[in-house]
Wavefront OBJ file of the C-alpha trace (Angstrom):
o trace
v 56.954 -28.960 191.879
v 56.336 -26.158 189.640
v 55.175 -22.856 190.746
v 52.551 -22.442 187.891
v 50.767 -25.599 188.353
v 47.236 -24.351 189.079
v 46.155 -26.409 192.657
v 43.109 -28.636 192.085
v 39.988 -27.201 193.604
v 38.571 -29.947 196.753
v 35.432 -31.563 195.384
v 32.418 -29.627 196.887
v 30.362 -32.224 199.266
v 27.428 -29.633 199.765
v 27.668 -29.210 195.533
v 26.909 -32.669 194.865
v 24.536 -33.397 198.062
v 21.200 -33.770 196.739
v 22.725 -36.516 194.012
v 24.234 -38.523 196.024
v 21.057 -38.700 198.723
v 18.849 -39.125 195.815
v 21.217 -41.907 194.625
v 21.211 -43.098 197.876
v 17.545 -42.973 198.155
v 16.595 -45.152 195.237
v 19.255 -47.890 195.773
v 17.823 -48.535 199.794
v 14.425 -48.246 198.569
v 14.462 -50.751 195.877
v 16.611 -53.493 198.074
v 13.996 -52.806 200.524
v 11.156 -53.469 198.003
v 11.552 -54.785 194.343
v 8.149 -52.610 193.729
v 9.988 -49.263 194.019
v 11.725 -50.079 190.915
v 9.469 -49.618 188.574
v 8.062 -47.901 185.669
v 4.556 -47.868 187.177
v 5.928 -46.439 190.347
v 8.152 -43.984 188.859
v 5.249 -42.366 187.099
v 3.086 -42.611 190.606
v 6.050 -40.323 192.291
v 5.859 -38.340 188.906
v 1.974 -37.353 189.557
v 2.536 -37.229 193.712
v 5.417 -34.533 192.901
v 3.016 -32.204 191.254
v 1.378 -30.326 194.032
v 4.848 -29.829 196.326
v 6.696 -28.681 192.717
v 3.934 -26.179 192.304
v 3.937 -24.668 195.727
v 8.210 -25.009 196.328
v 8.556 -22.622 193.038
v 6.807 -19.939 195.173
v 8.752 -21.364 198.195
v 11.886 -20.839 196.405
v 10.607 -17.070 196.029
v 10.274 -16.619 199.570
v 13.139 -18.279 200.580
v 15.566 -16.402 198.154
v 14.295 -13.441 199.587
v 15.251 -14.305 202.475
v 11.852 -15.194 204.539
v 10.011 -18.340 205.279
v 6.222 -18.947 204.805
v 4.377 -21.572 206.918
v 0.937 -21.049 206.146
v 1.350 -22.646 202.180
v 0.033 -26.215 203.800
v -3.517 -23.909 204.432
v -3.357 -21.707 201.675
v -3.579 -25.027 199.851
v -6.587 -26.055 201.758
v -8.220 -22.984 201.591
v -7.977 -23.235 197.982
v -9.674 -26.696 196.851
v -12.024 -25.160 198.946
v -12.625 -22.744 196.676
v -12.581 -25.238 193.683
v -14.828 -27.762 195.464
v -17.561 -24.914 196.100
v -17.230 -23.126 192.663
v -16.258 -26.562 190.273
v -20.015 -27.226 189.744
v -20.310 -23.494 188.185
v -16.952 -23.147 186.365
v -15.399 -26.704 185.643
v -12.161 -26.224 184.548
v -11.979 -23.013 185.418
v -12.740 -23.114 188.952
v -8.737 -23.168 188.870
v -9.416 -18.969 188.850
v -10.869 -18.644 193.003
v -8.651 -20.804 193.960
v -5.412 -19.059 192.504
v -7.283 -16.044 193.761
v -7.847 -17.095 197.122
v -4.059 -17.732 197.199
v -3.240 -14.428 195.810
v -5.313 -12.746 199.084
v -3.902 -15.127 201.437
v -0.187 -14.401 200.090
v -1.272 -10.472 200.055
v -2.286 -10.441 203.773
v 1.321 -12.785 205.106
v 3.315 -10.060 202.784
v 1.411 -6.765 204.159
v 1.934 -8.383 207.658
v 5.431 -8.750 207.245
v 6.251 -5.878 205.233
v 4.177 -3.102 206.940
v 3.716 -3.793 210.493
v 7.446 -5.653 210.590
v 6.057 -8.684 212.092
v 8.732 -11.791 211.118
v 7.516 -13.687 208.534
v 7.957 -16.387 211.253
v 5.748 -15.392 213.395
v 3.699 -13.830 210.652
v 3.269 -16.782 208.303
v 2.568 -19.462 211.812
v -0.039 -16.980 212.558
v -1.945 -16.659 209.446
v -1.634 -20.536 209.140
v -3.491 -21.123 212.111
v -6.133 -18.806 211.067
v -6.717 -20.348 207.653
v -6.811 -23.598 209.417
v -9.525 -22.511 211.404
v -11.609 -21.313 208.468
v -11.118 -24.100 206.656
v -12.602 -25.753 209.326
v -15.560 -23.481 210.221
v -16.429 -23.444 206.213
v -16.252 -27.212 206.122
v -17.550 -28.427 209.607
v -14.919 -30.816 209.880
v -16.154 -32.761 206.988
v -14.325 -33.090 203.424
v -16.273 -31.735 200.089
v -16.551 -33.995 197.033
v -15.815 -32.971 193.901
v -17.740 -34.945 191.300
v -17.651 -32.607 187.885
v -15.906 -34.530 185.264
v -14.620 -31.816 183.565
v -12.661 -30.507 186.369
v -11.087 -34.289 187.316
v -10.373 -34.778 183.612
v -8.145 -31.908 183.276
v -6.595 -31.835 186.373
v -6.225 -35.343 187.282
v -7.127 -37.186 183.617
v -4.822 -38.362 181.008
v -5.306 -37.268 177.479
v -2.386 -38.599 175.918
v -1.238 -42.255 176.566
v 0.336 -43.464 179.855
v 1.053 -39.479 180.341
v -1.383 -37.746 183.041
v -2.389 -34.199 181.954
v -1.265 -33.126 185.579
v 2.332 -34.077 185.114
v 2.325 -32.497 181.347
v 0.945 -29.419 182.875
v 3.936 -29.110 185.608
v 6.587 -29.661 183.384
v 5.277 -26.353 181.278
v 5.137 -24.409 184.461
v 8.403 -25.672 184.862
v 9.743 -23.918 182.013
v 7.914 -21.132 183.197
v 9.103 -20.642 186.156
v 12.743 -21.169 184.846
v 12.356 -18.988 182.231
v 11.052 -16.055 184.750
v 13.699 -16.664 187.435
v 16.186 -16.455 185.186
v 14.979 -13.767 183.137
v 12.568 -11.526 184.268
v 14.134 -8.479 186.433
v 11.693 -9.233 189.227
v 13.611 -12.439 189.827
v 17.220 -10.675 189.870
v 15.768 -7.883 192.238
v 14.394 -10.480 194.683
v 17.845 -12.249 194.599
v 19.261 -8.676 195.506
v 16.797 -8.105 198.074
v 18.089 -11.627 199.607
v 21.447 -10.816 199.125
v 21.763 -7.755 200.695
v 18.801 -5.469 201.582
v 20.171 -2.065 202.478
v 22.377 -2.806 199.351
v 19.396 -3.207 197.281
v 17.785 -0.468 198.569
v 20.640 1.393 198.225
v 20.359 0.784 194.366
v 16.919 1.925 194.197
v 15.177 -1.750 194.151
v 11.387 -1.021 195.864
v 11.943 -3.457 199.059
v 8.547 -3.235 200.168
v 7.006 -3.501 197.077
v 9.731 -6.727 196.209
v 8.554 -8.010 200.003
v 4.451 -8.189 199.301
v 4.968 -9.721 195.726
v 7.037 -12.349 196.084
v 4.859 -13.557 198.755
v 1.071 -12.719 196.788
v 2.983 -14.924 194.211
v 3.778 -18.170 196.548
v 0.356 -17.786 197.532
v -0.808 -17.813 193.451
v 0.943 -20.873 193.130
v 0.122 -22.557 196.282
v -3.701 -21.361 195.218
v -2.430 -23.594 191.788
v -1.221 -26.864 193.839
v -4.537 -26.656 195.814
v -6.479 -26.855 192.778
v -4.385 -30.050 191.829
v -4.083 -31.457 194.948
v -8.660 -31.067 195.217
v -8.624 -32.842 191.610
v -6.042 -35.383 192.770
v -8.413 -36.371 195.903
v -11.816 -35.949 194.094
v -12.345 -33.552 197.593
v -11.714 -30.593 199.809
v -10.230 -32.162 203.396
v -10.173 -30.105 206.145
v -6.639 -31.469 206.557
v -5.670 -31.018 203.431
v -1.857 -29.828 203.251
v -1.712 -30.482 206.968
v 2.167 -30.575 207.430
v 2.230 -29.895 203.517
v 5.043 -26.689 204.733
v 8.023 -28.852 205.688
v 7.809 -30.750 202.852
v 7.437 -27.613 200.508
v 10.613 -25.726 202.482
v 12.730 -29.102 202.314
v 12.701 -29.221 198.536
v 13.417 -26.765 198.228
v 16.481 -26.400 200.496
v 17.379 -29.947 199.618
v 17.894 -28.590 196.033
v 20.659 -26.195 197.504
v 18.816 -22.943 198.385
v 20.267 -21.840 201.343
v 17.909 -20.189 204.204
v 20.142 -17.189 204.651
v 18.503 -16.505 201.554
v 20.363 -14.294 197.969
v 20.696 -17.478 195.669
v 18.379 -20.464 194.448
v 17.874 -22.380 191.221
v 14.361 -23.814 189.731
v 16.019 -26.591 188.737
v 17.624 -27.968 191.611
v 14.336 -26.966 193.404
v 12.802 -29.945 190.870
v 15.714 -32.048 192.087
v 14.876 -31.424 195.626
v 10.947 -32.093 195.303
v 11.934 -35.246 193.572
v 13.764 -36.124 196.748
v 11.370 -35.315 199.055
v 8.424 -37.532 196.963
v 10.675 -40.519 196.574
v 11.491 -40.638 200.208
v 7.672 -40.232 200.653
v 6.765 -42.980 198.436
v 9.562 -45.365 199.673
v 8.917 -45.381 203.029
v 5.364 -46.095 202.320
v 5.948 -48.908 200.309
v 8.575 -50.260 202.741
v 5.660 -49.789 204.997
v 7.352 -47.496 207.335
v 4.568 -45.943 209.632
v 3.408 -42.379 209.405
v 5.119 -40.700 213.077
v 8.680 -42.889 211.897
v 8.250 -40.948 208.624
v 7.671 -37.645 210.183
v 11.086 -38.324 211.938
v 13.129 -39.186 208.929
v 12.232 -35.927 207.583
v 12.646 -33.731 210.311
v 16.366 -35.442 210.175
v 16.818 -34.725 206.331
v 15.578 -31.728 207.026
v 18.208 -30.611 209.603
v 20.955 -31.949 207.866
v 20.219 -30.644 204.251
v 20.111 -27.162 205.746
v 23.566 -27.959 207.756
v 24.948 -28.420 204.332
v 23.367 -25.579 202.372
v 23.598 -22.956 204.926
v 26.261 -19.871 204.360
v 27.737 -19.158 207.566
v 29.482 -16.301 206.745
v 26.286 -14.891 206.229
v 24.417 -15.936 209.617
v 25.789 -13.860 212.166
v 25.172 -14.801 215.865
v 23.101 -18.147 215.786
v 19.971 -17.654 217.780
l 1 2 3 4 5 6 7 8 9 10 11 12 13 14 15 16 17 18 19 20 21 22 23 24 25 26 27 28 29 30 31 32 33 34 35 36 37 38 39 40 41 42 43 44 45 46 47 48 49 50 51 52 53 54 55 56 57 58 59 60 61 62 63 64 65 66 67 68 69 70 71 72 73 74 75 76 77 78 79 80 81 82 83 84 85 86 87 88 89 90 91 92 93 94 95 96 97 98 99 100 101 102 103 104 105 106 107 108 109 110 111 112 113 114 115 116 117 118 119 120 121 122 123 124 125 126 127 128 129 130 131 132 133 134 135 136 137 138 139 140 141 142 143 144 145 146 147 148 149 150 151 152 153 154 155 156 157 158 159 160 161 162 163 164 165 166 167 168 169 170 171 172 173 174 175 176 177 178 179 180 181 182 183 184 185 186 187 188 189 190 191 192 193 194 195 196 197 198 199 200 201 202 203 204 205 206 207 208 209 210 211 212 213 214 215 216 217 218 219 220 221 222 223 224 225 226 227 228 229 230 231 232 233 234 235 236 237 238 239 240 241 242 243 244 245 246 247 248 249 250 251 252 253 254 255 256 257 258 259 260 261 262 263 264 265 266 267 268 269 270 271 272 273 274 275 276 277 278 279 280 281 282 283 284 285 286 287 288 289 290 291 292 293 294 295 296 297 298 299 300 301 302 303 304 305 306 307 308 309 310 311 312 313 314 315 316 317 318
């Protein structure tokens, strides 16, 4: 054989992973029920995608960085809390507490973990807790309807035909959040800081300052997916986003964003909350019951971040 014959590079597996499980996804789902295959269905997954899309883009964030959040699930209850109490008032706009009340939240889990060095682990499971509980102590346990018109018409109404205003209004923070990632320098210092730390510190990139904004802004958009999520239910739950956090962190690792943190894509991140919805939606209509579900994630879970993980990058495994 010739010496200048370039070899052929081995097909990546962990490349083309979320494809082929997605593929993999929608051919079991429609065997197991001819329902799943449908227009009607497609745009129900469509408007259930919404809310996780909206709070993985500040996942992605986080996780690029090279942290973890846990307390999005109560940010997001915390929030329609806000719209549900503030909707009679401001309508539409009672969209502005509840991004606010997820700015505060995301400020206090970034101060936490920035300042007094507390792992965002143990940091973010700690602040979830306590949200929980004053969701619950604002609430009494019992959920708050939302009845203005205005409010459930934008957020959850359709003014163009057969296309919900909620779906129209993620795909432009979509492009949004693309263009920012892969644009603004914000987005290329957070990468850095994810990369390599005392690198990027080395280069003059603020860590700190990096630290406490990335995670003020997944608590802005979990703030958003609340206010979505409260128009989508016509209430504030006091369980609302209960277990909402796995869910949020699997799509966005399914969509190839390693934990160890330094890289990430908004893109794939829409690829991997597609996932995560259609498995949601197929299992329900294949009438799989809510503790087998839990399983089957968990499982994806584990094996999507087998696949995604840089282990040249881990270290010792603790």
């Amino acid at each position: 054989m010739s010496e200048n014959k370039v070899a052929k590079k081995p097909v990546s597996v962990k490349k083309y992973f979320p494809f082929i499980l997605l593929f993999v996804l929608v051919v079991i789902f429609s065997i197991g029920n001819p329902r799943f295959f449908t227009i009607k269905n497609f745009l129900t997954i469509a408007q259930q995608m919404v809310v996780t899309l909206i709070a993985a883009y500040g996942m992605l964030y986080v996780i690029v960085e090279g942290s973890i959040d846990l307390s999005v699930g109560g940010i997001v209850a915390l929030s329609a809390i806000a719209v549900a109490k503030t909707v009679g008032v401001l309508g539409g706009f009672a969209v502005i507490p509840a991004v606010l009340v997820g700015i505060l939240c995301g400020a206090i889990n970034g101060c936490c973990y920035t300042f007094l060095k507390i792992p965002t682990f143990i940091t973010t499971m700690a602040t979830m807790t306590a949200f929980r509980g004053i969701v619950l102590i604002i609430t009494g346990g019992a959920q708050i309807m939302i009845t203005d018109k205005r409010f459930i018409g934008l957020f959850n109404g359709s003014y163009l035909p057969s296309i919900p205003n909620n779906v129209i209004m993620v795909i432009i923070i979509t492009v949004i959040m693309w263009y920012i990632y892969n644009n603004f320098a914000f987005s290329r210092e957070v990468r850095a800081v994810g990369g390599a730390e005392k690198v990027a510190t080395l280069a003059g990139i603020r860590v700190n300052k990096i630290k406490v904004q990335v995670f003020i802004l997944c608590g802005a958009l979990a703030g958003l997916a609340g206010c979505f999520q409260a128009a989508r239910s016509y209430a504030a739950t006091p369980t609302m986003g209960d277990g909402m956090e796995m869910d949020v962190i699997a799509a966005v690792v399914l969509g190839g964003t390693p934990m160890s943190g330094g890289i990430g894509s908004v893109l794939t991140t829409v690829l991997g909350a597609l996932i995560m919805c259609i498995l949601s939606n197929g299992m329900n209509i294949i009438g799989l019951s809510a503790d087998v579900q839990k399983v089957v994630k968990g499982i994806i879970l584990i094996f999507a971040v087998c696949m995604t993980v840089d282990r040249k990058r881990m270290g010792v495994i603790k």
